[in-house]
C-alpha positions in Angstrom: 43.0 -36.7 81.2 46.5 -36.7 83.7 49.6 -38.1 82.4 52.5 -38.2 84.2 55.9 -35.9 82.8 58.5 -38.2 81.8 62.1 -37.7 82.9 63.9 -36.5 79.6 67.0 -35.3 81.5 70.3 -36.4 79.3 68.4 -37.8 76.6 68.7 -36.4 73.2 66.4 -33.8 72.2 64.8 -35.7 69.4 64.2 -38.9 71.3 62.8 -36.2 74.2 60.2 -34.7 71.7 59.3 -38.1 71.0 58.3 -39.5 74.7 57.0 -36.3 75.4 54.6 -36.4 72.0 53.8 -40.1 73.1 52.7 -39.2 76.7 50.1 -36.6 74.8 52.3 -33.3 75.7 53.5 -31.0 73.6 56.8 -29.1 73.5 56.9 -25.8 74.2 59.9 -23.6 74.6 63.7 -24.4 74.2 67.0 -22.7 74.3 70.6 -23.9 74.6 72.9 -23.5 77.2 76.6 -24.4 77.9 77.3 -27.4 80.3 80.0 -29.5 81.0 79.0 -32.5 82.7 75.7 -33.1 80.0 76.4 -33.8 76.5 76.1 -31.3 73.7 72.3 -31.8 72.3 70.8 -33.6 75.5 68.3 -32.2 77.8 70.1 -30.1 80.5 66.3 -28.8 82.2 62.6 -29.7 82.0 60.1 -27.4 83.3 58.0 -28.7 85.1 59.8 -31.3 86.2 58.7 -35.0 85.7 56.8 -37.3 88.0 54.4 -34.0 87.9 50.7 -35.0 86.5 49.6 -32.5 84.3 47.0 -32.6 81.5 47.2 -34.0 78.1 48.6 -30.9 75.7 50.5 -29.3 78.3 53.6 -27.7 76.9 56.9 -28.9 78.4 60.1 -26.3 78.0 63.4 -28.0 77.5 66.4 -26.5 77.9 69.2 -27.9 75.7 73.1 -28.5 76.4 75.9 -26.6 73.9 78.5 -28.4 75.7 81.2 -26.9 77.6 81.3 -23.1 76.8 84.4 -22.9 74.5 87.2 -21.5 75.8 87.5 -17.5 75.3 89.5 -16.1 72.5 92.9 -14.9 73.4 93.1 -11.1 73.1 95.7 -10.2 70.1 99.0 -8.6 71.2 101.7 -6.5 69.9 105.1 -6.9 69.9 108.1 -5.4 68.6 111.1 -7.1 67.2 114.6 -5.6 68.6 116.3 -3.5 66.4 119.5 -5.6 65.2 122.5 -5.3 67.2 125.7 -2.9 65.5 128.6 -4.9 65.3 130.9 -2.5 66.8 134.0 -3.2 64.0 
């Protein structure tokens, strides 16, 4: 039997599992990736996409937000401190 994929685009990845499992598919594959516009743990991609009709126990790959990618580590530098000034007297 057809079903029709459900959008699960911004939606958090439990609540995704869930409509997908009640639509009769299964979850296949999923990885994290940083993005700054969908919220850390939501669904960023769906492959295949919905409003596809596929068949009952096909496996849907989600690909889930880290939020933004943190911001780089700033590299450690050296520095000196100045050798004290003599007083000249």
């Amino acid at each position: 039997r057809m079903v029709e994929i459900p959008n699960v685009v911004d939606i958090g990845f439990d609540r995704a599992r869930r409509m997908l499992e009640n639509k009769g598919l299964r979850l296949g594959r999923f990885k994290g990736e940083y993005d700054i516009a969908i919220a850390k743990g939501n669904v960023l991609q769906q492959t295949p996409p919905a409003g596809e009709n596929r068949p009952r126990g096909t496996e849907i790959d989600l690909i889930i937000s880290k939020g933004p990618e943190p911001e780089p580590t700033p590299e450690p530098f050296e520095y000196s401190t100045p050798a004290p000034i003599e007083d000249p007297n």
